[in-house]
Phi, psi and omega in degrees: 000307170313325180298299183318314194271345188278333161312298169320303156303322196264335162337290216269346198283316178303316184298329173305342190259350175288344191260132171270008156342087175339175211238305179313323160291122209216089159350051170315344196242058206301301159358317181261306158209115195288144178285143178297140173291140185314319182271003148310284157335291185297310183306323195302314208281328194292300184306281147023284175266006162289311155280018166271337208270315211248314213293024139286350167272358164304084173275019202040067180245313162251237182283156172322130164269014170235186181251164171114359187222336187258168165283336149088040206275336177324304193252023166287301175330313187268285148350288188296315193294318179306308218244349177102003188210187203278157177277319176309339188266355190245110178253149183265143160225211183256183223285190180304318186311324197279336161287347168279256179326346098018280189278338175274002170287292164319338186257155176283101163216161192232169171345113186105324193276143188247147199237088126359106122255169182269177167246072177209010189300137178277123204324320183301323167309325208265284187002299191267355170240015155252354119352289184299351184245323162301342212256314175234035135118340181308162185252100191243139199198102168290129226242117164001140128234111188321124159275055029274146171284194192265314194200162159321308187313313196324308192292310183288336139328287181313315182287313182279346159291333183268320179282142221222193206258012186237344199289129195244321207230175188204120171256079179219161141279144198286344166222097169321137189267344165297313172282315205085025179275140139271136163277161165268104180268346174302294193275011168284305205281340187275338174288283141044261148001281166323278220269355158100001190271162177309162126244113189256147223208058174347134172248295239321359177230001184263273212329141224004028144301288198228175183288140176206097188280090186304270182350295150294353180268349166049034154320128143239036171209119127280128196230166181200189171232168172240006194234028158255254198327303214286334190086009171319170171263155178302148179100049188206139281100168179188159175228121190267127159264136180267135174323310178310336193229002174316308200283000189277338168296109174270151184304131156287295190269124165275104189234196165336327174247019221282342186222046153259111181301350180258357176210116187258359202268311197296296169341287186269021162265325185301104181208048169089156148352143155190169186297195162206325161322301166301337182272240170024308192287290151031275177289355171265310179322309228278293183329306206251350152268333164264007164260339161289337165107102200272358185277329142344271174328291162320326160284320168329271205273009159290324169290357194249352165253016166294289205294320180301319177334289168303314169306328189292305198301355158295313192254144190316150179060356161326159132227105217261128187284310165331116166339116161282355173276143219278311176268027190245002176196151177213241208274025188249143188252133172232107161269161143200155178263108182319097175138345200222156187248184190243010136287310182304325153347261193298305187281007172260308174313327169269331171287352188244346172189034175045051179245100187249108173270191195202120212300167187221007179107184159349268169311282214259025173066234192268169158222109205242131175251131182257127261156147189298320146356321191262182171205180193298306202278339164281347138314305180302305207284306178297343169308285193329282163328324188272317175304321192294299185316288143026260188299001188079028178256000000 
């Protein structure tokens, strides 16, 4: 066992040398944007200077030296196995917002018709169905959620009480970006189902987090980012249509492929120009996550916010908002210290040990990202800091 563990360590201590993460320093907030792997970094930087350097040799013969026009399908491909579905089901975007408009832009919906979300919604998440509502009359209507929740039932309870004979869409997220709540986006989706309504399924915070199986969540829409968890460069996203329900979405941005019914993942990639550098970084991201092993990954950094957990429940006057039921959180934590705000938080964890989380306001203190990047002992360091505050030292 000793062996087992030690082994583990000097592992997760090598995945660590991969990241060019200043060494004095120590990186909470993957939740807002995850740091890049060096070779992530280098593909990004390689390309870059190729088309700085090279781009006369751009003959259009083959493939683009820009994004936006071809289907990328290699690395759709590398996306649906990670997530479980077809590649034609995968549109690439610059992130979740834009996959959240997409789709509240994309649907037929008229005057009256109701759209189910919490009220914990992330502006990207919300934006586009309160858009959708000042502009065509929808009823968008945000449903309680316990800070902390309690249990799965709580939610699934909340939600199947509320949908009714106007409710057209079900809106939620698959991880609270406030909290760290996982929902049962499964057993949500299936009530749903039954009754005929869309389900659309914030990701922006599950991809290399936590495992996310499309096929199973049975969703007919899910959007994400790639440049928190997975660690991707910012501008990289996606969005899933499960095919059956791919064509009821009409194109926002129109380009060349704008009416193609057979790969609707190509269709709603279509935006213009775009980097193909951030796309390469992507595709290394994508790379360096399955040789590393994502179900790996995921026991990683669910044990490394078990602990943060367990440690908080050490010091006096905690309050910790993130779900204590054991399948409702992983790596992401929302503390506060009775008495402290979550500015004071956060620059005394950096003025005393180059410990950076990310302030959640007033009220709800810190949101601290536990990530392969981190270790146990750099926990063990923010504990240490939170008890003196704590006692007022």
């Amino acid at each position: 066992m000793l062996e087992r563990e030690a082994e583990e360590k000097e592992f997760w201590k090598k995945v660590r040398a991969e990241f060019l993460l200043d060494p004095d320093q120590v990186f909470f907030n993957t939740g807002t944007l995850g740091a890049m792997p060096r070779r992530v970094f280098d593909r990004v930087v390689k390309h870059l200077r190729l088309t700085a350097e090279k781009i006369a040799e751009w003959d259009y013969y083959g493939a683009d030296w820009i994004f936006g026009y071809q289907p990328w399908t290699e690395i759709r491909e590398k996306v649906a196995r990670l997530l479980n579905c077809e590649a034609r089901e995968i549109a690439l975007t610059e992130n979740a917002t834009a996959g959240m408009n997409y789709i509240s832009n994309g649907l037929d919906l008229k005057a009256g018709d109701e759209v189910l979300g919490t009220d914990q919604e992330h502006p990207g998440g919300e934006s586009g169905w309160l858009l959708k509502a000042r502009r065509s009359g929808v009823v968008y209507r945000q449903l309680p959620l316990g800070k902390p929740i309690n249990s799965p039932q709580e939610v699934i309870e909340t939600f199947v009480k509320a949908m009714g004979p106007e409710t057209r869409v079900l809106a939620i997220p698959h991880i609270v970006t406030g909290s760290g709540a996982i929902l049962p986006v499964k057993e949500l989706c299936a009530e749903a189902r039954k009754r005929g309504i869309f389900t659309v399924i914030d990701g922006a915070q599950t991809v290399g987090q936590i495992k996310v199986d499309l096929k199973e969540l049975g969703c007919d829409a899910y959007y994400g980012s790639f440049h928190k968890w997975l660690c991707a460069p910012a501008g990289n996203g996606f969005l899933y249509l499960r095919q059956d329900r791919a064509g009821e979405i009409w194109t926002t941005l129109a380009s060349t492929q704008w009416n193609n019914q057979e790969d609707h993942g190509f269709r709603l990639s279509q935006r213009g120009t775009g980097n193909l550098s951030l796309l390469f970084g992507l595709d290394e991201a994508l790379d360096f996550h399955f040789e590393l092993g994502p179900e790996r990954v995921y026991a990683r950094i669910k044990a490394l916010g078990d602990y943060l957990r367990a440690r908080l429940r050490e010091i006096p006057g905690i309050k910790i908002f993130t779900p204590l039921h054991p399948d409702m959180a992983a790596g992401l934590t929302v503390y506060n210290i009775e008495g402290l705000t979550g500015n004071f938080i956060q620059d005394e964890l950096w003025k005393r040990g180059r410990l950076r989380p990310r302030s959640m306001g007033e009220i709800y203190g810190v949101r601290q990202s536990t990530h392969i990047y981190n270790s146990f002992e750099e926990i063990d360091r923010t504990v240490d800091i939170l008890k003196d505050l704590a006692s007022g030292r």
